[in-house]
Short mmCIF file of the C-alpha atoms (twelve columns), coordinates in Angstrom:
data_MODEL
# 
_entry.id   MODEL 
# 
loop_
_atom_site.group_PDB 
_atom_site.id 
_atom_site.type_symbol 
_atom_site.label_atom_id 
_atom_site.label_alt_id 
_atom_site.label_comp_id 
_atom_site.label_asym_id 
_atom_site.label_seq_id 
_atom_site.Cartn_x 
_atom_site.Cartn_y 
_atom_site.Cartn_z 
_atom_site.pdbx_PDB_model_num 
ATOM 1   C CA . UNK A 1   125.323 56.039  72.855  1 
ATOM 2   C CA . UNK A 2   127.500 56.395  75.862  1 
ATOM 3   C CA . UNK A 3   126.294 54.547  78.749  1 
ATOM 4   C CA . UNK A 4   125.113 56.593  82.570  1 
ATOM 5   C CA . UNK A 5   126.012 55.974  85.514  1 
ATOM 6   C CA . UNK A 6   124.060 55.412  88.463  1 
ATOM 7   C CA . UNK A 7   125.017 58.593  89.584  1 
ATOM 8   C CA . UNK A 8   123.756 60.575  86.831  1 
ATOM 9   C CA . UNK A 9   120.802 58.603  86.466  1 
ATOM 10  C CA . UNK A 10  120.065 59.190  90.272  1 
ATOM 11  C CA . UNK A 11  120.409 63.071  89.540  1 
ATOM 12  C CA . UNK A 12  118.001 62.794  86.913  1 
ATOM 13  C CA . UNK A 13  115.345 61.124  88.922  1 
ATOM 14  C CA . UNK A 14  115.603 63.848  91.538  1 
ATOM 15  C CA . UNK A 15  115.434 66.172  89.011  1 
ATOM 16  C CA . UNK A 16  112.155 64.944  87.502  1 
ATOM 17  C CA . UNK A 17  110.518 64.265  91.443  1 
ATOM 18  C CA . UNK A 18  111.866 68.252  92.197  1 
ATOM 19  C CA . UNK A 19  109.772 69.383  88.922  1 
ATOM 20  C CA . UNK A 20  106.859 67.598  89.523  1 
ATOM 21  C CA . UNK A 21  106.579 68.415  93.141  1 
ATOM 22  C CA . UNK A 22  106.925 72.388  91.951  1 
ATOM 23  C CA . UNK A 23  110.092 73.394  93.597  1 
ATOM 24  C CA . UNK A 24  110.197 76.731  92.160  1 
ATOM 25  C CA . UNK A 25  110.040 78.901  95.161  1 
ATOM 26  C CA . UNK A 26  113.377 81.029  95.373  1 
ATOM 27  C CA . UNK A 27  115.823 79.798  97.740  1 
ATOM 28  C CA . UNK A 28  116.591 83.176  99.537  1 
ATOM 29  C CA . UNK A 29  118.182 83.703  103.440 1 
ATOM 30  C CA . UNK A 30  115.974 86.863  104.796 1 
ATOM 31  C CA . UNK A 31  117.990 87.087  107.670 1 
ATOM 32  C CA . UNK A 32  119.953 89.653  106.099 1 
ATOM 33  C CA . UNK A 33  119.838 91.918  102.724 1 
ATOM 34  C CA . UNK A 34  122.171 93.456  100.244 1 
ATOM 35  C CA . UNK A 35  123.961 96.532  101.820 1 
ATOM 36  C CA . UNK A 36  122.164 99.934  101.212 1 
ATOM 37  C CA . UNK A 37  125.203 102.093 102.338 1 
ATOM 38  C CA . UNK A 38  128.594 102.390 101.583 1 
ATOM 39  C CA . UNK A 39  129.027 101.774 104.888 1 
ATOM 40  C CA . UNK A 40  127.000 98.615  105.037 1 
ATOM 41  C CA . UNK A 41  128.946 97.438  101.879 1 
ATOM 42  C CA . UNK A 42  132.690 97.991  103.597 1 
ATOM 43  C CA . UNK A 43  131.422 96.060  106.427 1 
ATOM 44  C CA . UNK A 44  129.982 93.215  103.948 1 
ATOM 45  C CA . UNK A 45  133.409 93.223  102.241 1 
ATOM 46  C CA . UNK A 46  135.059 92.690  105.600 1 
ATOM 47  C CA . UNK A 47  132.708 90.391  106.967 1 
ATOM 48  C CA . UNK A 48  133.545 88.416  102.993 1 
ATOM 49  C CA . UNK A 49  137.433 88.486  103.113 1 
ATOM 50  C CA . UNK A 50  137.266 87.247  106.706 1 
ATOM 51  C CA . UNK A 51  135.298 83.944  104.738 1 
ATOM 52  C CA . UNK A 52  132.261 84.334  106.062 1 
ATOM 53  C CA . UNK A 53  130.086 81.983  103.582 1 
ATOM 54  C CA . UNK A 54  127.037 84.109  103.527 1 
ATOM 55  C CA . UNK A 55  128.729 87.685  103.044 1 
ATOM 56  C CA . UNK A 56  130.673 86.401  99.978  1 
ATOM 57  C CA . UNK A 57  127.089 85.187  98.415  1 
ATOM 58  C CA . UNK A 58  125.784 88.846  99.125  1 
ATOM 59  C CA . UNK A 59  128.696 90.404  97.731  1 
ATOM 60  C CA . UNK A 60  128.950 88.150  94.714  1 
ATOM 61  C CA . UNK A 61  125.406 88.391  94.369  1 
ATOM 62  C CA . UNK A 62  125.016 92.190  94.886  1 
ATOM 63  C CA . UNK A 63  127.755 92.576  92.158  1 
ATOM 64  C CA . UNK A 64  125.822 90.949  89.307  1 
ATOM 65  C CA . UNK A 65  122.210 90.882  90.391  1 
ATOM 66  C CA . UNK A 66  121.182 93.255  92.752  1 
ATOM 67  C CA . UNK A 67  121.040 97.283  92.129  1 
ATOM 68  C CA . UNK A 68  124.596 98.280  92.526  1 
ATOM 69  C CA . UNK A 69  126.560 98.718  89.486  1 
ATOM 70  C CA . UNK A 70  126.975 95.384  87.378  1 
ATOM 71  C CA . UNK A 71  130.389 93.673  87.935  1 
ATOM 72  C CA . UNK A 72  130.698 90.221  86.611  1 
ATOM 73  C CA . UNK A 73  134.296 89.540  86.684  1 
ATOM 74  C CA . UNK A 74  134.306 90.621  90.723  1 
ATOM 75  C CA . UNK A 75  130.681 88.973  91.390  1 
ATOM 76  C CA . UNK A 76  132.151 85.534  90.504  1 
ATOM 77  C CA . UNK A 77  134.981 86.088  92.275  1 
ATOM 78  C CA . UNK A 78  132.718 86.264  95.499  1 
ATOM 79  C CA . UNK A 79  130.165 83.300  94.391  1 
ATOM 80  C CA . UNK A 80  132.971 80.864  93.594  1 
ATOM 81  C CA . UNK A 81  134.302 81.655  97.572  1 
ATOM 82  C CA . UNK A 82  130.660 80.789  98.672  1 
ATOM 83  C CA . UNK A 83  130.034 78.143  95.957  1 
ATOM 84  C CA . UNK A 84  133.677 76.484  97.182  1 
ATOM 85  C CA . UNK A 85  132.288 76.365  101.046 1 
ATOM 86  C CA . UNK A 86  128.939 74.850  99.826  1 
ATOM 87  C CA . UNK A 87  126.438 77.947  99.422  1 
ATOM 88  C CA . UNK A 88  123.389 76.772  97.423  1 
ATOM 89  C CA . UNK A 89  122.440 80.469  95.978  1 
ATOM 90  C CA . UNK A 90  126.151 80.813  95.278  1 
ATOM 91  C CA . UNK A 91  126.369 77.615  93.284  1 
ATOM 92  C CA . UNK A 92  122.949 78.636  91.381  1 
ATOM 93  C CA . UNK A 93  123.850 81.763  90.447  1 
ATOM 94  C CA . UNK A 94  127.291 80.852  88.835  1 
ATOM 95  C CA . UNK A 95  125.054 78.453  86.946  1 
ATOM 96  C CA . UNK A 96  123.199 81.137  85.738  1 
ATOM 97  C CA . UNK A 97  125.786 83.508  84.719  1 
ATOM 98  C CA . UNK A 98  127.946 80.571  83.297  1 
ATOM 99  C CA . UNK A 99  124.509 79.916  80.975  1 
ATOM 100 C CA . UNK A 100 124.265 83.061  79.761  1 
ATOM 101 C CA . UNK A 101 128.183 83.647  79.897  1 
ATOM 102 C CA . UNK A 102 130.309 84.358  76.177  1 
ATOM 103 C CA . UNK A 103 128.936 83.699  73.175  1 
ATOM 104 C CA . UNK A 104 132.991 83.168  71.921  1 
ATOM 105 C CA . UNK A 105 133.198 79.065  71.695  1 
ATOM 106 C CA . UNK A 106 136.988 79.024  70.926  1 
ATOM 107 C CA . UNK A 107 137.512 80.626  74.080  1 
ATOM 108 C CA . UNK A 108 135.215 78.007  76.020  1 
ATOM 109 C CA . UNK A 109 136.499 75.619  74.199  1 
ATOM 110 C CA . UNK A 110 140.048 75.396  75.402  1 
ATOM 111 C CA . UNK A 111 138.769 75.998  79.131  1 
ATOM 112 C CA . UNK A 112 137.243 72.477  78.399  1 
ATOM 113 C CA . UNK A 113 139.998 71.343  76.426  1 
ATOM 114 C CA . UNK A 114 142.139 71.900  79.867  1 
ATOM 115 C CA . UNK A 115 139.566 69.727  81.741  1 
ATOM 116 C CA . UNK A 116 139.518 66.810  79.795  1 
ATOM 117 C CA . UNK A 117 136.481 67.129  77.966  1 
ATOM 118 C CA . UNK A 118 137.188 67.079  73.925  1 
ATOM 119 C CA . UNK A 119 136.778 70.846  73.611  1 
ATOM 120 C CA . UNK A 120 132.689 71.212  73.898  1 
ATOM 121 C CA . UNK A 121 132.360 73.097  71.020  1 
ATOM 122 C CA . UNK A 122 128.837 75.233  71.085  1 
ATOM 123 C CA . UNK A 123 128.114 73.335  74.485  1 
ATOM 124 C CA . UNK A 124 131.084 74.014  76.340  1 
ATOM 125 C CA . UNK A 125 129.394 77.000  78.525  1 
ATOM 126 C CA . UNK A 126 126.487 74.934  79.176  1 
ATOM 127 C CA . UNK A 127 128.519 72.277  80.018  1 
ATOM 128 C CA . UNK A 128 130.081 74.292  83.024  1 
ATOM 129 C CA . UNK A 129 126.685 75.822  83.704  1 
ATOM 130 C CA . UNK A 130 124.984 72.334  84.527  1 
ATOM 131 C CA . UNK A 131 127.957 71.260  86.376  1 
ATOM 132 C CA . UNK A 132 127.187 74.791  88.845  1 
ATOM 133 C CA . UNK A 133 123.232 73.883  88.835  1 
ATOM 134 C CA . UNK A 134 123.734 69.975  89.156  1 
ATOM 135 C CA . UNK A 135 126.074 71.270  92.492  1 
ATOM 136 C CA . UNK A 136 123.169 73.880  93.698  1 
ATOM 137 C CA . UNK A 137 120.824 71.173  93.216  1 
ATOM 138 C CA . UNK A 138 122.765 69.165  95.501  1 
ATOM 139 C CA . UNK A 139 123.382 71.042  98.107  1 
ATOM 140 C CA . UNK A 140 119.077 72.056  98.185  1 
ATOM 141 C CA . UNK A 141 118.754 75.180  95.799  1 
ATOM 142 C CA . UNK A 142 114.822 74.927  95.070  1 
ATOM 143 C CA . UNK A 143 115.373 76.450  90.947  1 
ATOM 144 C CA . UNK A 144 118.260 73.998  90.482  1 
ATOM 145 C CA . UNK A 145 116.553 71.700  88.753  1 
ATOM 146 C CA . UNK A 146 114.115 73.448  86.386  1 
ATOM 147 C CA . UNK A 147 116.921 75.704  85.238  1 
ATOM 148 C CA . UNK A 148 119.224 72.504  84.897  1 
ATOM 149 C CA . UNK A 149 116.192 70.713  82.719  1 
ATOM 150 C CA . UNK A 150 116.059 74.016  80.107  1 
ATOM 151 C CA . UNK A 151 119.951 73.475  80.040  1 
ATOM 152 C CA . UNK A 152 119.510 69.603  78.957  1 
ATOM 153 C CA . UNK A 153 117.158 70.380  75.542  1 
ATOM 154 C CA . UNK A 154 120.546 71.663  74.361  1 
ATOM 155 C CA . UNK A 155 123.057 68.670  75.150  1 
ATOM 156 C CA . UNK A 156 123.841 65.613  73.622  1 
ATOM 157 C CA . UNK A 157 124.756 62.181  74.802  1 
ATOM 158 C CA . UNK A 158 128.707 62.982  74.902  1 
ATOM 159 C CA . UNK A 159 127.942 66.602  76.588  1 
ATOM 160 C CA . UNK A 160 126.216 64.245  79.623  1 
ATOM 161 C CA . UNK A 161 129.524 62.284  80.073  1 
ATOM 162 C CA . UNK A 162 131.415 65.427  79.918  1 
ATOM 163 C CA . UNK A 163 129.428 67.000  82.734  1 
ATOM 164 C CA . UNK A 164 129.379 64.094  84.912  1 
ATOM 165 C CA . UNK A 165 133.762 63.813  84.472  1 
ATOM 166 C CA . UNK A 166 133.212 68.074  85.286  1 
ATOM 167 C CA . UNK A 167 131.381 67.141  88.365  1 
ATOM 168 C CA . UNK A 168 133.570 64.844  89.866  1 
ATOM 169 C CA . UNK A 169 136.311 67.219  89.585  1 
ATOM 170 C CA . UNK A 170 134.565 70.114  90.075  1 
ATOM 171 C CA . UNK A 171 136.710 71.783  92.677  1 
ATOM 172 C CA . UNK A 172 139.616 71.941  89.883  1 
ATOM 173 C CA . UNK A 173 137.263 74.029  87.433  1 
ATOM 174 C CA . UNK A 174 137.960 77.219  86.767  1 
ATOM 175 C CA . UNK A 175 134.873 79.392  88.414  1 
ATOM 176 C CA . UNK A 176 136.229 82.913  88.308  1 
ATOM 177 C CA . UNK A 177 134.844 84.715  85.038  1 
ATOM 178 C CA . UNK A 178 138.748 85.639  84.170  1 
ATOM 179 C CA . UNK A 179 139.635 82.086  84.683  1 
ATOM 180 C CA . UNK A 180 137.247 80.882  82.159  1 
ATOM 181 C CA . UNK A 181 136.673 83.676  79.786  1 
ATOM 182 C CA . UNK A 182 140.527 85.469  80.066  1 
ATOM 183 C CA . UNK A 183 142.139 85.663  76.135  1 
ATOM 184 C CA . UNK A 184 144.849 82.431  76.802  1 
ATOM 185 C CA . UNK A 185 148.325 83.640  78.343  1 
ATOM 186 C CA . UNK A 186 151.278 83.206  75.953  1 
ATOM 187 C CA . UNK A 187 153.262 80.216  75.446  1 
ATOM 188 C CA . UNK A 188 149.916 78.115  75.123  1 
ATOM 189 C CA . UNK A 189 148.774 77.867  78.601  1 
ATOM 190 C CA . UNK A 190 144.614 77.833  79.005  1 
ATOM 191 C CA . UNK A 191 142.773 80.394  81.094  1 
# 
């Protein structure tokens, strides 16, 4: 059985002292709401492409989870901006859409493959989905954790090494849904 580090072994123990203290509360800023108007939502977009951290999470987040029309593809386009600058909702809902993500493991698969990590197999989504709620759980998201601990029933021993190597790189991993779900390019090159 592959040996942890300290690191991951540290992770864990926050992990199990965020459970039992009940950190479940949602981790929401209520200093400012989805846009309403079309208006509201040009401004948002502005306010985003100018790199304002919490306008890209509100973009990205109104894309894929709010009550606009759904738009994956574009959503993690604007979470991976606000994930990259250190946004804890950003980071949590990547996780989330990374867990639920493709059920097409050959395409997963070589996204790993290009990272290092002997392919994944079945686990390879989950793989980049812990890496996005071990970050959020970092950086203070209050579901983090829980959502992280339903992830670990499903991994193994060698999918734990494979996350911590993911984490330590993580600003190389691909985060936009085209980057890790697009068909490969020709001449072998990995989304």
């Amino acid at each position: 059985m592959p040996r942890l580090s300290g690191n991951w072994l540290r992770i864990l123990g926050i992990i199990s002292a965020m459970v039992v203290a009940g950190c479940s509360s949602p981790s929401r800023d209520t200093t400012e709401t989805p846009p309403r108007t079309a208006k509201e939502r040009q401004q948002l977009e502005a306010r985003a492409q100018s790199g304002e951290r919490n306008a890209q999470f509100l973009l990205g987040y109104e894309l894929c989870c709010g009550t606009s029309r759904r738009d994956i593809p574009r959503a993690t386009t604007w979470l991976c901006r606000a994930a990259a600058q250190g946004e804890p909702r950003a980071r949590f809902h990547l996780g989330q859409i990374y867990s639920r993500g493709l059920d097409d493991v050959s395409v997963t698969a070589k996204v790993m493959r290009s990272l290092g990590t002997s392919g994944g197999g079945k686990n390879a989504r989950p793989r980049l989905a812990a890496v996005w709620f071990d970050l959020a759980m970092a950086s203070g998201h209050p579901d983090a954790a829980r959502h992280r601990l339903m992830l670990n029933k499903s991994l193994t021993p060698e999918d734990i090494v494979a996350i911590e190597k993911m984490r330590a790189q993580w600003r190389s991993l691909p985060c936009e849904w085209n980057a890790v779900f697009a068909a490969p390019r020709s001449g072998g090159a990995t989304p």
